[in-house]
C-alpha positions as CSV (number, residue, x, y, z in Angstrom):
1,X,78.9,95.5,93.9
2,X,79.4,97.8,96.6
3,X,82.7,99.8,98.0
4,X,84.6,96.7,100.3
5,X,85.0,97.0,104.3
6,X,87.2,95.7,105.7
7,X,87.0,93.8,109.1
8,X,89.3,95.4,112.3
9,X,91.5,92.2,111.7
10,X,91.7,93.0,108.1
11,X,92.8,96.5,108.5
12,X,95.6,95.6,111.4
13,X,97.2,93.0,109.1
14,X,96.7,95.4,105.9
15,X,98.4,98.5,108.7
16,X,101.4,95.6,109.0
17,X,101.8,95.2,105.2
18,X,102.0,98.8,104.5
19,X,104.5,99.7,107.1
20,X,106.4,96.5,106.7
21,X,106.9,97.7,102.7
22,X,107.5,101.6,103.7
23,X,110.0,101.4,106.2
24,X,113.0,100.2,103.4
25,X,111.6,102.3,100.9
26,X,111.6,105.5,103.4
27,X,115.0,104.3,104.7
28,X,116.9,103.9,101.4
29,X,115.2,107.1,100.1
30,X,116.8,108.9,103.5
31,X,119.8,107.3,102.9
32,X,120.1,108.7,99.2
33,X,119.1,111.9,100.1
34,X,121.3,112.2,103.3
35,X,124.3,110.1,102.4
36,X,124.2,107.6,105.2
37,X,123.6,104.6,105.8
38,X,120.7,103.0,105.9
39,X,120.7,101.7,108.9
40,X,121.0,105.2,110.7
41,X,118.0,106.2,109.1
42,X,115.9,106.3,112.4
43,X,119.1,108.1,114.4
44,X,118.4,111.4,112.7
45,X,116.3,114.5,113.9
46,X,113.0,113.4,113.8
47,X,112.1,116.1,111.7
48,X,113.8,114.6,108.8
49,X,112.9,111.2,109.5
50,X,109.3,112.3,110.1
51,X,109.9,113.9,106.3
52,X,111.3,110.9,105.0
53,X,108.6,108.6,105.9
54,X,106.1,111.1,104.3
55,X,107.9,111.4,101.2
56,X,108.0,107.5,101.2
57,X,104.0,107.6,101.6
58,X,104.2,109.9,98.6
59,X,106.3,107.8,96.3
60,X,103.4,104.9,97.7
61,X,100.5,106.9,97.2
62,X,101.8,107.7,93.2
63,X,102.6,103.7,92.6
64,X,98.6,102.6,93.9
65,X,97.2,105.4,92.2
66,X,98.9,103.9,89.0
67,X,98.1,100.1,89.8
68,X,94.3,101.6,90.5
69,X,94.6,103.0,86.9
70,X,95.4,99.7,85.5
71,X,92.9,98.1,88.0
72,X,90.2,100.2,86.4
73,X,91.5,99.6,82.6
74,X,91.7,95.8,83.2
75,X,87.8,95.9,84.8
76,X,86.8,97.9,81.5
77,X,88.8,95.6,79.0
78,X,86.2,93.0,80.7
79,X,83.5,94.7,79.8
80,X,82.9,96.7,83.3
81,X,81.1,100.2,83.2
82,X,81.9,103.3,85.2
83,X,79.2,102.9,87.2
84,X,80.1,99.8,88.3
85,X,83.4,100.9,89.1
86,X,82.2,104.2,90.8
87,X,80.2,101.7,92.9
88,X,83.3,100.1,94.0
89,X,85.3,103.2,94.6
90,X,82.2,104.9,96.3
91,X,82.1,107.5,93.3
92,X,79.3,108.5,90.5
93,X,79.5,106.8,87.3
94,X,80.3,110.2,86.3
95,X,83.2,111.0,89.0
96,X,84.9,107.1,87.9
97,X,84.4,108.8,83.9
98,X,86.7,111.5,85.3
99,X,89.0,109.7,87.7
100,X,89.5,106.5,84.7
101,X,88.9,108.3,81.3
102,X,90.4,105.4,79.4
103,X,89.2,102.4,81.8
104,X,86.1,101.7,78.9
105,X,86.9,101.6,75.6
106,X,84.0,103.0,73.3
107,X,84.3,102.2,69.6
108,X,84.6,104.9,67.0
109,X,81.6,105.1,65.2
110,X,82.2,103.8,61.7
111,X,85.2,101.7,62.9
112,X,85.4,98.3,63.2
113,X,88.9,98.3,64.5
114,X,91.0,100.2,67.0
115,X,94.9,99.7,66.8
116,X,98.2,101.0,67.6
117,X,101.8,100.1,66.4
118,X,104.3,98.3,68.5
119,X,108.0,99.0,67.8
120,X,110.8,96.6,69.8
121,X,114.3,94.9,68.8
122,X,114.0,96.4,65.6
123,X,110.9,94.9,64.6
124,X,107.0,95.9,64.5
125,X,103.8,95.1,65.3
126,X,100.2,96.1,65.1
127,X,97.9,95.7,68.4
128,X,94.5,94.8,67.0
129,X,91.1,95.6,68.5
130,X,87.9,94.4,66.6
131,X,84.7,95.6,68.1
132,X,81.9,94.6,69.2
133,X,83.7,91.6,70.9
134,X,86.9,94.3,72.0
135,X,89.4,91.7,72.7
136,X,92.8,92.3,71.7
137,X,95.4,90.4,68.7
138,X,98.4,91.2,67.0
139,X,100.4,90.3,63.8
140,X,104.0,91.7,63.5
141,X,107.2,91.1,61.4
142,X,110.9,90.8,63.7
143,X,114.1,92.2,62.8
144,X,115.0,88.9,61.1
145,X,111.8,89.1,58.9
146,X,109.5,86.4,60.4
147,X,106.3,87.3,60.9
148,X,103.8,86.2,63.1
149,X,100.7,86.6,64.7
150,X,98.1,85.8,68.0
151,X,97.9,82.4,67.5
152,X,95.0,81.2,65.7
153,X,91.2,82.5,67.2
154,X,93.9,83.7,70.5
155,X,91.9,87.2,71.5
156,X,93.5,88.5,74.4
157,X,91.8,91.0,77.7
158,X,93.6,93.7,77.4
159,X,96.3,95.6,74.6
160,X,98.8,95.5,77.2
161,X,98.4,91.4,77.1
162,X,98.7,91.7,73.2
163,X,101.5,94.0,73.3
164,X,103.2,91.5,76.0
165,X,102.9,87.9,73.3
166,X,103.4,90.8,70.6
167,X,107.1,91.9,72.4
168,X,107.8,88.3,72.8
169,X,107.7,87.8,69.5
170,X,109.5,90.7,68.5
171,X,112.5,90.1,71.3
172,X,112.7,86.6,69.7
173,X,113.3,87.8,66.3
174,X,115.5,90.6,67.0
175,X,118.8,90.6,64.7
176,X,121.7,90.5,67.1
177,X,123.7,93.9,66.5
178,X,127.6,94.2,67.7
């Protein structure tokens, strides 16, 4: 798979999306830093407003560059390598190593299982990872002292998709406190 181009049509609508989602964010983040209203955002010098639509593309640029991260973790929980997603980004294998170093998981050698603990509502859990298949369970005990577990042969993508049922659990046996 190679890095995606985009048609002139494409990029016009994509161009629309953007700005469409900026100009709120750069007009409430004016608004918070000046004190007025929102709606006399574009009134001030254009120096400032000029300023505030850059620091909006900067709170923008942070939030992809997190969803890419995921993006590239996801793509890895699937069994993607870096040079398949330094194809994509237009990158070396070795430059997509750098930019994602936790996108692939690689085993411990000796291990047959990766996991981390999971504390919420007073309960925990344990995120399980059992190589070579790499997908994802837990088991837990809630505040109330059920326990539970992925249901059944229930493997799931990602440890963030385990740690999502895993919370679930957890919020649904959490011992009300006054």
């Amino acid at each position: 798979m190679t890095s995606p181009e985009m048609t002139p049509e494409e990029q016009t609508e994509l161009d629309k999306a953007l700005y469409d989602a900026l100009n709120p964010l750069a007009s409430a983040l004016r608004s918070r830093a000046s004190g007025l209203p929102e709606d006399r955002m574009w009134n001030a010098d254009p120096v400032d407003v000029a300023l505030s639509v850059l620091g909006a593309w900067k709170v923008v640029d942070t939030e992809v560059k997190r969803l890419t991260a995921i993006a590239a973790g996801t793509a890895g929980s699937y069994g993607a390598s870096y040079e398949q997603m330094g194809a994509v980004w237009g990158i070396t294998r070795q430059g997509a190593r750098k930019k994602w170093p936790e996108a692939v998981n690689r085993p411990v050698p000796g291990s047959a299982r990766t996991s981390a603990p999971l504390e919420l509502c007073g309960g925990t859990a344990e995120l399980m990872q059992e190589t070579p298949s790499g997908g994802w369970m837990w088991a837990g005990t809630g505040a109330d002292g059920t326990r539970g577990a992925a249901d059944g042969g229930t493997r799931y993508a990602t440890k963030e998709e385990a740690a999502a049922h895993a919370g679930a659990f957890l919020r649904e046996h959490a011992v009300d406190r006054p």
